[in-house]
Backbone as JSON, one array per atom type, in Angstrom:
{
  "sequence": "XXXXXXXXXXXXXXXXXXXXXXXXXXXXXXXXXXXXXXXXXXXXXXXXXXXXXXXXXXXXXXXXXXXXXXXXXXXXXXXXXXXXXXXXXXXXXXXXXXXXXXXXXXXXXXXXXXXXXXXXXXXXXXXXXXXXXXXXXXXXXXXXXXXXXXXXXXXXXXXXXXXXXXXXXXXXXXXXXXXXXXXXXXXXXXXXXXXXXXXXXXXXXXXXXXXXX",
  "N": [[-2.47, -18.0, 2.07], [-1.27, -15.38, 2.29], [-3.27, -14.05, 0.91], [-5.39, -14.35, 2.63], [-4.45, -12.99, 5.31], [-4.14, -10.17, 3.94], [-7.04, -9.97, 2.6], [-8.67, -9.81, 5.62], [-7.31, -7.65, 6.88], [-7.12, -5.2, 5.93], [-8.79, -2.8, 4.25], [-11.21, -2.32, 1.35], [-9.97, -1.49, -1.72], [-10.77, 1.45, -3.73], [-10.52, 1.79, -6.26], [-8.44, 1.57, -9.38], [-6.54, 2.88, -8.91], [-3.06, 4.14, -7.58], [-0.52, 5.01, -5.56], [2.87, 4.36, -4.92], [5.55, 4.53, -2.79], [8.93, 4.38, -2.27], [12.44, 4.13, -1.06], [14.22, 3.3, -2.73], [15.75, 2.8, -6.23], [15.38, 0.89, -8.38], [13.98, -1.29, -7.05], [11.38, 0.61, -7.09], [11.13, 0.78, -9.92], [10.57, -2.15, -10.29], [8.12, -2.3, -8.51], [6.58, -0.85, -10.32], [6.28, -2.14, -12.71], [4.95, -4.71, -11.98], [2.64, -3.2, -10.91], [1.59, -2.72, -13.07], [0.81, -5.42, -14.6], [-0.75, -5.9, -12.77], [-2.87, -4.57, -13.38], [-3.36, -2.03, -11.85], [-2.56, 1.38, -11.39], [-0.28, 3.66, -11.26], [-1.29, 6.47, -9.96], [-1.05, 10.11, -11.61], [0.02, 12.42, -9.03], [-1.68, 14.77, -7.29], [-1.22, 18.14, -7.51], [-1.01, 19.97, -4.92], [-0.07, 17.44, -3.11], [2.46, 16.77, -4.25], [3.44, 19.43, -3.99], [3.71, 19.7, -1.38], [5.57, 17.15, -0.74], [7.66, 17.99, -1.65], [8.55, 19.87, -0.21], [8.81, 18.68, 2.04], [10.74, 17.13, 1.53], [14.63, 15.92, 0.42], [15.95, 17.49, -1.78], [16.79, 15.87, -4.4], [15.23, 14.07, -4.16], [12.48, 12.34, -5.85], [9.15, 13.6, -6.72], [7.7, 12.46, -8.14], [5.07, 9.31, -9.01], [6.33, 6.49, -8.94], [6.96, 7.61, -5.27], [10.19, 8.63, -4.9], [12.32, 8.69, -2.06], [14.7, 8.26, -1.26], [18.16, 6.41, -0.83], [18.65, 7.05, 1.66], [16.97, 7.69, 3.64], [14.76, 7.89, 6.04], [12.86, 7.42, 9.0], [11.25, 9.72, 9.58], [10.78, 10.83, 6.68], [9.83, 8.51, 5.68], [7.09, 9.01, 6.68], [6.38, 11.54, 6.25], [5.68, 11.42, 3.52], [3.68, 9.23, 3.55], [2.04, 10.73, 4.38], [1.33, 13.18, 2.87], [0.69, 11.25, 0.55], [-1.55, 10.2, 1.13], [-3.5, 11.86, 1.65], [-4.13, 12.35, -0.64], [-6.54, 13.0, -3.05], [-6.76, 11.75, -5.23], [-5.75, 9.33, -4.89], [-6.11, 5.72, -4.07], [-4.76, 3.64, -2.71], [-1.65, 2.78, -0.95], [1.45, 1.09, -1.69], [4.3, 0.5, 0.28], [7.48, 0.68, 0.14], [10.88, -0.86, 1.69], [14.01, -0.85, 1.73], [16.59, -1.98, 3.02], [19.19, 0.39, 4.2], [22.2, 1.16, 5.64], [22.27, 2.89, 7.58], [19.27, 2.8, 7.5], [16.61, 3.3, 9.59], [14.88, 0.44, 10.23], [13.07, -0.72, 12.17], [11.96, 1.6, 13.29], [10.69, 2.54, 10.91], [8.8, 1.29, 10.73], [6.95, 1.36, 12.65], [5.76, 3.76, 12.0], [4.57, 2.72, 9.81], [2.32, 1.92, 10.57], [1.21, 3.62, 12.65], [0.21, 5.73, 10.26], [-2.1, 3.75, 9.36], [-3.19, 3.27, 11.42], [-3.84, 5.88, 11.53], [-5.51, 6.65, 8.78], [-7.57, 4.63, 8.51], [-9.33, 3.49, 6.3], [-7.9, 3.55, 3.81], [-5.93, 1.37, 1.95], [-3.21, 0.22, 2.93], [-0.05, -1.19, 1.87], [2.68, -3.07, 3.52], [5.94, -3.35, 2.21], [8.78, -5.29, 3.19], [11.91, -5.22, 2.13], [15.2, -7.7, 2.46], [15.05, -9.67, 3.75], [16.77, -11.42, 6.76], [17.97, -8.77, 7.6], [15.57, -7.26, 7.93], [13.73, -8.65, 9.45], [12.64, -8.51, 12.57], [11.72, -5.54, 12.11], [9.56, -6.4, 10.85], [8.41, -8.07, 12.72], [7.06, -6.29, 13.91], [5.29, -5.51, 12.54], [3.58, -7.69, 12.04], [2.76, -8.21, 14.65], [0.75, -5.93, 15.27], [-1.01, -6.9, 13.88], [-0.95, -6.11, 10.66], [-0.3, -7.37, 7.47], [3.04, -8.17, 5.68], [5.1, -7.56, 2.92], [7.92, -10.15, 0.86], [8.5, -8.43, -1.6], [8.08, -6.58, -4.34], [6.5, -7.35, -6.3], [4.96, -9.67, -5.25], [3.51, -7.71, -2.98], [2.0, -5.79, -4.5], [0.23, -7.76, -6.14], [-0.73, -8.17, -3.49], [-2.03, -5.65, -2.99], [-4.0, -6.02, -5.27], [-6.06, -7.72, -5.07], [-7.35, -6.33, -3.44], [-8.91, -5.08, -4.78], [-12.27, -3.94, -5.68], [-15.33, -6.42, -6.79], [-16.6, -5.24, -8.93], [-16.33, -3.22, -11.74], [-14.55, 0.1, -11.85], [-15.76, 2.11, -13.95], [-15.29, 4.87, -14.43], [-13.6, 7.68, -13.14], [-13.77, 8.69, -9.77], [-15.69, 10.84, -7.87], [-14.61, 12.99, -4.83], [-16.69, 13.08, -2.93], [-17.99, 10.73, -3.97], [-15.95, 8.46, -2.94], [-15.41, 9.26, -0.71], [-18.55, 7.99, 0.6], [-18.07, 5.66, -0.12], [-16.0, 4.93, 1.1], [-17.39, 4.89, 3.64], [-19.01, 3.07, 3.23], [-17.29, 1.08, 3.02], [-16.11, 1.33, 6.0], [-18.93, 0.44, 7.57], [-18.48, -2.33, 6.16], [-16.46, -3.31, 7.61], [-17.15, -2.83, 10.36], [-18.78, -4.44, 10.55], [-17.33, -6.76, 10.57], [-17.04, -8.16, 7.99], [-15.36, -9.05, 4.93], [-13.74, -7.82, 1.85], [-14.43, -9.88, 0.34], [-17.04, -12.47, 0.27], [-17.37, -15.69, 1.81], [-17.05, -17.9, 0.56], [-16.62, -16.71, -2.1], [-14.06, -16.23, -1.64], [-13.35, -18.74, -1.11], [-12.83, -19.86, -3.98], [-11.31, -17.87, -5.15], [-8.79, -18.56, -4.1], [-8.72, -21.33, -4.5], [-8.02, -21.19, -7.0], [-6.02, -19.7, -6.76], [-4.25, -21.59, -6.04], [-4.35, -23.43, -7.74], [-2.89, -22.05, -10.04], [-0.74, -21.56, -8.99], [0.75, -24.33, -8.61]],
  "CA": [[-2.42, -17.42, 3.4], [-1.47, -13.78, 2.03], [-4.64, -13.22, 0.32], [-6.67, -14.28, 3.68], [-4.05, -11.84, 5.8], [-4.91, -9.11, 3.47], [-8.41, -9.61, 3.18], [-8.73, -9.82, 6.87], [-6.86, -6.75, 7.84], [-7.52, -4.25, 5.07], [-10.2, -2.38, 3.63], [-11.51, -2.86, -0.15], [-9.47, -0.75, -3.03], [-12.54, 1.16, -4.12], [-10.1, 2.06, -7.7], [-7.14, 1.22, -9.68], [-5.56, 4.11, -8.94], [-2.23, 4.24, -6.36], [0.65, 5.21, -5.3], [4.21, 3.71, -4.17], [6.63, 5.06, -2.13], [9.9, 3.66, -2.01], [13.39, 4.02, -0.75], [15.6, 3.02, -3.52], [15.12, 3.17, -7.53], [15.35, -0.37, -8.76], [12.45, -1.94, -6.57], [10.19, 1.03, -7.78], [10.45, -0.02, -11.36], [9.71, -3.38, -9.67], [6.49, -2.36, -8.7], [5.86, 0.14, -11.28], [6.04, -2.94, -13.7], [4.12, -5.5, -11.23], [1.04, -2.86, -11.02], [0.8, -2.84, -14.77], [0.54, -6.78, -14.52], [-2.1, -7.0, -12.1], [-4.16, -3.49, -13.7], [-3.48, -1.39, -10.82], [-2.65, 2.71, -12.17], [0.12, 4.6, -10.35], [-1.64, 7.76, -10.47], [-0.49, 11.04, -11.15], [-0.45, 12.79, -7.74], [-2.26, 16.11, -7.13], [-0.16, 19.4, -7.81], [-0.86, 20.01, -3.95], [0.49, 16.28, -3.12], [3.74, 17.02, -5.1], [4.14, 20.73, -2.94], [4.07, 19.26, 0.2], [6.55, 16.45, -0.75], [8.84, 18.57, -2.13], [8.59, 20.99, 1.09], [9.46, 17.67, 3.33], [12.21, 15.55, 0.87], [15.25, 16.52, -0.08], [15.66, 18.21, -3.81], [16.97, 14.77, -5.25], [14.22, 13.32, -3.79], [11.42, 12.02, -6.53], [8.19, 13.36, -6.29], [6.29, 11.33, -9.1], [4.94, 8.34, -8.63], [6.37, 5.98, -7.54], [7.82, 8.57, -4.71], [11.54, 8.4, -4.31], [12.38, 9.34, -0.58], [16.32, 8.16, -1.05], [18.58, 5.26, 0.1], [18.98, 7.37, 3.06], [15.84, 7.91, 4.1], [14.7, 7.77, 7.67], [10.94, 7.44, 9.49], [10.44, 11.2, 9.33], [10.53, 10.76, 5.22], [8.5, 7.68, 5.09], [5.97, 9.74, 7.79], [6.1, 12.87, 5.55], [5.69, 10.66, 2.18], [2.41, 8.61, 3.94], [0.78, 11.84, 5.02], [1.0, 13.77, 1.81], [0.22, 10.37, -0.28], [-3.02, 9.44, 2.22], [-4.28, 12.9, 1.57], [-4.08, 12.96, -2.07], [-7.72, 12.58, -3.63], [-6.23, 10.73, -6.67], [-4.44, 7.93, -4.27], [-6.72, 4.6, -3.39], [-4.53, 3.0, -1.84], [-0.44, 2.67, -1.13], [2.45, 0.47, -1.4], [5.37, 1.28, 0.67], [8.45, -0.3, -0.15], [12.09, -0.62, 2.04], [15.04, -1.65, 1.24], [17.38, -1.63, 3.99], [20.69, 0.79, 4.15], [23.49, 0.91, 6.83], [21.22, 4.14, 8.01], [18.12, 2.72, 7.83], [16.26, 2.1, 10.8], [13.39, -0.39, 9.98], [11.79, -0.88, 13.05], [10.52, 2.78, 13.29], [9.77, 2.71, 9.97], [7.52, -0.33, 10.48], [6.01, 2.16, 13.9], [5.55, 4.99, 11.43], [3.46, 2.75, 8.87], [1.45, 1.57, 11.91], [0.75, 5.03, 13.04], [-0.62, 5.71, 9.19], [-2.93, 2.54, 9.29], [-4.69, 4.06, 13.08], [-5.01, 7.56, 10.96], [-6.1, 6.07, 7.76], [-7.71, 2.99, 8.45], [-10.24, 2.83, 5.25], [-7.03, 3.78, 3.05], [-5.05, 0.34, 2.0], [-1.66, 0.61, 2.82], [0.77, -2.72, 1.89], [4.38, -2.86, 3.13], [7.06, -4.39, 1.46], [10.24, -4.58, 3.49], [12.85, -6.56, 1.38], [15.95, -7.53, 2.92], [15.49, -11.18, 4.8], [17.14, -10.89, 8.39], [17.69, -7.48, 8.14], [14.06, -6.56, 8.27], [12.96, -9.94, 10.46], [12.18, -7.67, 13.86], [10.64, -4.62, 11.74], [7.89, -6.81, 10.3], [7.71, -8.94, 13.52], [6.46, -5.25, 14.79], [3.97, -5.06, 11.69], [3.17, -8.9, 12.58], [2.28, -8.06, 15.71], [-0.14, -5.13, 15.25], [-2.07, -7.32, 12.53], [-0.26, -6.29, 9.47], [0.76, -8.16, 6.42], [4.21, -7.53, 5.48], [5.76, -8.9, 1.85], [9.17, -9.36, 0.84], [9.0, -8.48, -2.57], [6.91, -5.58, -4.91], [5.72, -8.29, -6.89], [3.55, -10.12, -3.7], [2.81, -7.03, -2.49], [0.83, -5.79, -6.0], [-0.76, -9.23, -5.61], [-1.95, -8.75, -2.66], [-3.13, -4.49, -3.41], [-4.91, -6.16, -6.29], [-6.69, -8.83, -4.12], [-8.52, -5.45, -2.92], [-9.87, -4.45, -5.82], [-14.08, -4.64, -5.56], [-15.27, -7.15, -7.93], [-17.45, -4.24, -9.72], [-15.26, -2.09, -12.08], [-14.69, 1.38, -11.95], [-15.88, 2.87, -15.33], [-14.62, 6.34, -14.47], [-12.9, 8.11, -11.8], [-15.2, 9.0, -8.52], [-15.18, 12.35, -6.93], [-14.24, 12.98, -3.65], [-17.86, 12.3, -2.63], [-18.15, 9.23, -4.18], [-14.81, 8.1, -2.62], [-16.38, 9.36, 0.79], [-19.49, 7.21, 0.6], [-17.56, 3.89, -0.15], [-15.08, 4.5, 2.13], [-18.27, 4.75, 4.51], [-19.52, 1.99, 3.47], [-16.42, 0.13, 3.56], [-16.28, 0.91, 7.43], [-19.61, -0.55, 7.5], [-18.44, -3.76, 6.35], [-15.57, -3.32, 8.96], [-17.36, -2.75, 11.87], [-19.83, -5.75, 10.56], [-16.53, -7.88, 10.25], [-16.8, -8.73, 6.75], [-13.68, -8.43, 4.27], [-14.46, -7.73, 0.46], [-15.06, -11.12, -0.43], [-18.08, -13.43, 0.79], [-16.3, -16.92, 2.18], [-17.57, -18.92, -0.34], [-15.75, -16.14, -2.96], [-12.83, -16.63, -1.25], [-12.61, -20.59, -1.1], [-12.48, -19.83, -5.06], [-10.24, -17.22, -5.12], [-7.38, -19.46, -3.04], [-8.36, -22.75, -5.12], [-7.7, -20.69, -8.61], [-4.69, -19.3, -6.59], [-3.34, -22.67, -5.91], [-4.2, -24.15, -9.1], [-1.76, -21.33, -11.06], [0.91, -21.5, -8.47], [0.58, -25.69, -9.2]],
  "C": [[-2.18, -15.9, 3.31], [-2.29, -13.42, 1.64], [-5.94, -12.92, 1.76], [-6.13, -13.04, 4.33], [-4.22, -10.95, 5.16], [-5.88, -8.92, 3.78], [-8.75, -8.95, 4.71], [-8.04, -8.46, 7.36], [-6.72, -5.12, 6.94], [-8.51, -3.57, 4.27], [-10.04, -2.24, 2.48], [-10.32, -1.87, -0.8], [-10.29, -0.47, -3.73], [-11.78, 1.81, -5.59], [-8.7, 1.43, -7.81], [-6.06, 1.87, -9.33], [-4.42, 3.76, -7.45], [-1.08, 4.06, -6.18], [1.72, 4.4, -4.77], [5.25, 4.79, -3.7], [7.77, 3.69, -1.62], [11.72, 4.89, -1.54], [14.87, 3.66, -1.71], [14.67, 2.53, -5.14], [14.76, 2.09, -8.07], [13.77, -1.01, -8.46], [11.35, -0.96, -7.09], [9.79, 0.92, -9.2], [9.97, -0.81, -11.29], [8.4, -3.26, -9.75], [6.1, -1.34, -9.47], [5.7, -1.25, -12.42], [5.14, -4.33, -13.47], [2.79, -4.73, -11.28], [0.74, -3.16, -12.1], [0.27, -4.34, -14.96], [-0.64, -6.73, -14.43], [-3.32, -5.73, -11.98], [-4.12, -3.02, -12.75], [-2.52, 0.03, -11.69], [-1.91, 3.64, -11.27], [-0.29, 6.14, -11.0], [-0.85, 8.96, -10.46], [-0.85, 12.19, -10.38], [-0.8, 14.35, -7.82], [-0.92, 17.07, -6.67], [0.15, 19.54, -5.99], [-0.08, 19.19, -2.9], [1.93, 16.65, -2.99], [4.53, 18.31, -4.13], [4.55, 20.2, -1.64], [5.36, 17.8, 0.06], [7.92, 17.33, -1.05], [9.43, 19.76, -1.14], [9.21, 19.7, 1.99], [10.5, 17.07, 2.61], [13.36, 16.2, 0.47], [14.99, 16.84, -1.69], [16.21, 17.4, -4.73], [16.12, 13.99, -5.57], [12.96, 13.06, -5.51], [10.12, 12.2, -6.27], [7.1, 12.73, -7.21], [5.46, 10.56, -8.66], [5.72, 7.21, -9.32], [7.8, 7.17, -6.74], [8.99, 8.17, -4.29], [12.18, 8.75, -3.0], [14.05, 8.98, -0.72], [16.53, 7.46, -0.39], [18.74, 5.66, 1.82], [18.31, 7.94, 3.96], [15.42, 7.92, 5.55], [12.78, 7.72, 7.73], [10.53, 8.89, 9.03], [10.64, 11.22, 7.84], [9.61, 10.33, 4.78], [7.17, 8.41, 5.92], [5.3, 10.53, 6.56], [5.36, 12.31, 4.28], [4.16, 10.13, 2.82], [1.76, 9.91, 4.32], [0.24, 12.59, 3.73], [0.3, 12.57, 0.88], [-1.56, 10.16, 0.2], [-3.94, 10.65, 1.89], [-4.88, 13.65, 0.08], [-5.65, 12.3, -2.62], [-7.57, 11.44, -4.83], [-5.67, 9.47, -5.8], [-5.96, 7.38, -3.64], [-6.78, 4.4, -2.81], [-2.98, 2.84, -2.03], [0.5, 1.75, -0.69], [3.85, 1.28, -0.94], [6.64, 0.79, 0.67], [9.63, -0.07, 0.62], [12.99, -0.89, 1.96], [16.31, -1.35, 2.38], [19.18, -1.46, 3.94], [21.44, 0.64, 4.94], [22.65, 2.1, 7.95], [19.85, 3.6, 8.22], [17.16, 2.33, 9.11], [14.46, 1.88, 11.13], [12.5, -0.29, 10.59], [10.9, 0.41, 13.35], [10.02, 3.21, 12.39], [8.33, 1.78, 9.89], [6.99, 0.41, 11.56], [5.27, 3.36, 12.62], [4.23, 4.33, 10.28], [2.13, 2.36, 9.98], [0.27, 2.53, 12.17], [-0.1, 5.32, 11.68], [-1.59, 4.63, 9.23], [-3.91, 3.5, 10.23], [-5.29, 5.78, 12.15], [-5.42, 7.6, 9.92], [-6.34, 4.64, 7.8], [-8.67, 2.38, 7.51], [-9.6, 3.16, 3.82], [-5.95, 2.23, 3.02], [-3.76, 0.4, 1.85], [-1.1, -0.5, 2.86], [2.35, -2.58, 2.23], [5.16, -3.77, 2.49], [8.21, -4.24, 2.26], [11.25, -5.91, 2.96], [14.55, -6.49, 1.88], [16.31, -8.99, 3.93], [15.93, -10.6, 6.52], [17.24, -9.89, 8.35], [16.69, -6.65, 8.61], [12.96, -7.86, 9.5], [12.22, -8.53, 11.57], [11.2, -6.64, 13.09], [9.01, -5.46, 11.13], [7.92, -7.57, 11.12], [6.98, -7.43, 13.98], [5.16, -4.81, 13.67], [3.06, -6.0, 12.42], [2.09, -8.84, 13.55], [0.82, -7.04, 15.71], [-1.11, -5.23, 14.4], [-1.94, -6.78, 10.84], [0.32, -6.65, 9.08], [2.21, -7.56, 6.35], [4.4, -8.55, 4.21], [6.53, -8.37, 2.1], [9.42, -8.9, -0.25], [7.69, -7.41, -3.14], [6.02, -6.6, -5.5], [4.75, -9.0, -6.27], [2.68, -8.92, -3.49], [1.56, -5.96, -3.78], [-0.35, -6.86, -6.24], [-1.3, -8.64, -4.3], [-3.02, -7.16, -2.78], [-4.27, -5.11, -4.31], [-5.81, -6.9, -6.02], [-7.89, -7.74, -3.78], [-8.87, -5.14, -3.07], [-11.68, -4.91, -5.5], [-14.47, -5.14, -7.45], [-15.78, -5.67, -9.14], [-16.64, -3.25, -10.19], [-15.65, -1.09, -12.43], [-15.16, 2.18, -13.32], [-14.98, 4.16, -15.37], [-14.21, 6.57, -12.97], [-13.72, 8.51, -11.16], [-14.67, 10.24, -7.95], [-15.14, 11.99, -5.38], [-15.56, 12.71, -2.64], [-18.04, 11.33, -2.3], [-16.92, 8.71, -2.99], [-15.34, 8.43, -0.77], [-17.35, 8.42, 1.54], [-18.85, 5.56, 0.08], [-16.69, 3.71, 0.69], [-16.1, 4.42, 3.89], [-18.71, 3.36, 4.93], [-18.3, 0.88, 3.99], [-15.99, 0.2, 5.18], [-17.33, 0.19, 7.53], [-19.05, -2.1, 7.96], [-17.45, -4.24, 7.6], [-15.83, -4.28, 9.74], [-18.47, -4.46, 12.08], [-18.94, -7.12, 11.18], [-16.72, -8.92, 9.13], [-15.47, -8.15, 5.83], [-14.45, -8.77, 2.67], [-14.7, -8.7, -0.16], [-15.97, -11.74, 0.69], [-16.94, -14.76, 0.87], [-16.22, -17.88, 0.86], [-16.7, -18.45, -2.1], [-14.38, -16.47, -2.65], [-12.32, -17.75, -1.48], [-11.72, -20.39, -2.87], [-11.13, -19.63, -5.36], [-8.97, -18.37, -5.08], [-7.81, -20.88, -3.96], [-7.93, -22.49, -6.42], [-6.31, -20.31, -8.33], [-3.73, -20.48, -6.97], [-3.04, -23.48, -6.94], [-3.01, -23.48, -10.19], [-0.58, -21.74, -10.3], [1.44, -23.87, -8.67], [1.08, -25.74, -10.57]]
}
């Protein structure tokens, strides 16, 4: 059922390449050690990328990848962090991870990834908000607006990697290239197709079920 909600509400992953932004240090080793699993390449982010984070985050803040925004983070971080990431030529597609503080307040972080989705909508963005009841309401407000939500880096790598196109990248694509697939991938959009054919899919989900078996 997470692979169909992906499919269904995200556009392809036209490379390996991509970023995480998180909220606290632990979970980003998480998924820094979950991409490597499932061949996904936190890239390293354009010099320009890196300026503009380091102009919006505080000076503890992490601007590598995976971007550190701090336990005490707020919407205008994760905002600042999705605008510079979305704009970076080297970035695919991004996982955003939350981990919820005494400060944190979820639900407009879960408006803020929203808002990124409507202004990058052929950019795959996955949230993660981990935390059980504390985050219930913020991902009923993803829920609602037709985005997945996991609770864990590890799902949510699964499901980025779900969006990979079967056809692999040999080399990195210029900003061109990356233009013209993200074209096409509206295309398939607006067609209402999702990067697998149905018949790929049944597979997919019976190979799923057979490992998790």
């Amino acid at each position: 059922m997470d692979l169909i909600s992906v499919l269904s509400s995200e556009p392809p992953l036209l490379s390996q390449t991509i970023a995480v932004i998180t909220n606290a240090g632990r979970p980003g080793v998480l998924a820094t050690d979950a991409a490597e699993r499932e061949k996904l390449t936190l890239v390293d982010l354009h010099s320009t990328t890196k300026a503009a984070l380091k102009t919006a985050l505080p000076e503890a803040a992490s601007v590598s990848n995976p971007v550190d925004i701090l336990g005490d983070a707020k919407a205008d971080r994760y905002s600042a962090a999705l605008h510079a990431c979305s704009q970076d030529r080297n970035v695919d597609g991004i996982v955003l991870l939350l981990t919820p503080q005494v400060m944190t307040p979820c639900e407009d972080i879960a408006r803020v990834v929203i808002a990124a989705k409507t202004s990058h909508s052929l950019l795959p963005i996955i949230p993660c908000f981990m935390g059980g009841p504390h985050v219930e309401s913020a991902k009923k407000i993803l829920s609602d607006a037709g985005l997945p939500c996991f609770g864990s880096p590890e799902a949510a790598m699964r499901a980025m990697a779900a969006l990979l196109r079967k056809t692999p990248h040999a080399s990195p694509k210029s900003d061109d290239d990356r233009d013209d697939d993200r074209c096409s991938g509206a295309s398939a959009i607006l067609k209402g197709q999702t990067g697998l054919l149905e018949e790929e899919l049944h597979v997919k989900l019976e190979l799923n079920a057979g490992i998790r078996n």
